[in-house]
Phi, psi and omega in degrees: 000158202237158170279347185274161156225164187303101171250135185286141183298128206272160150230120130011171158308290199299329158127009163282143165250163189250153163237209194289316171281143182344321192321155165218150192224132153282135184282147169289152191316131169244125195265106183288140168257207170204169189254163159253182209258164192270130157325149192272162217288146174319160152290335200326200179235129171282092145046112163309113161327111170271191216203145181236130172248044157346084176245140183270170200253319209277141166290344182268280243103173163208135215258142140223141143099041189064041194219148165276101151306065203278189162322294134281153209264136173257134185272150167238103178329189166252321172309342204293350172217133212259175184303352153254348169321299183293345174267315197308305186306319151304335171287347206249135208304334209257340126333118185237111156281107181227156185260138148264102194273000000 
């Protein structure tokens, strides 16, 4: 018979475990991963920016697609509005839509 009994393993500062007898056990190695990298961005030249030329036919303006549509023609990014937005405002009578590069 032996004198030791089961004393449960400590972990250290360092991250070793320990027990009670002198020993000491290294935890294994945990293999960190990385993500990987984005390819690096085109060189190109970007794409001319089209432009929404947005004029309303009513003289008071007219609201559509959450924007005040005044009278006069106001430029617009093309971002500024997503792609069905940009069909209702062209489909609606009371509107003159022209696209611009």
């Amino acid at each position: 018979m032996s004198d030791e009994t089961n004393v449960p393993a400590t972990t250290t500062a360092t991250g070793a475990l320990s027990t009670s007898s002198s020993e000491t056990v290294a935890k294994p190695a945990v293999k960190k991963t990385t993500k990987p990298k984005a390819p690096p961005a085109s060189k190109a030249e970007p794409a001319a920016k089209m432009v929404l030329r947005i004029t309303a036919k009513p003289k008071t303006g007219f609201r559509r697609c959450g924007v005040h549509h005044p009278a006069e023609p106001i430029d617009y990014p093309a971002d500024a509005f997503d792609a069905t937005q940009i069909l209702i405002l062209k489909d609606d009578p009371s509107l003159v839509v022209e696209e611009l590069s």
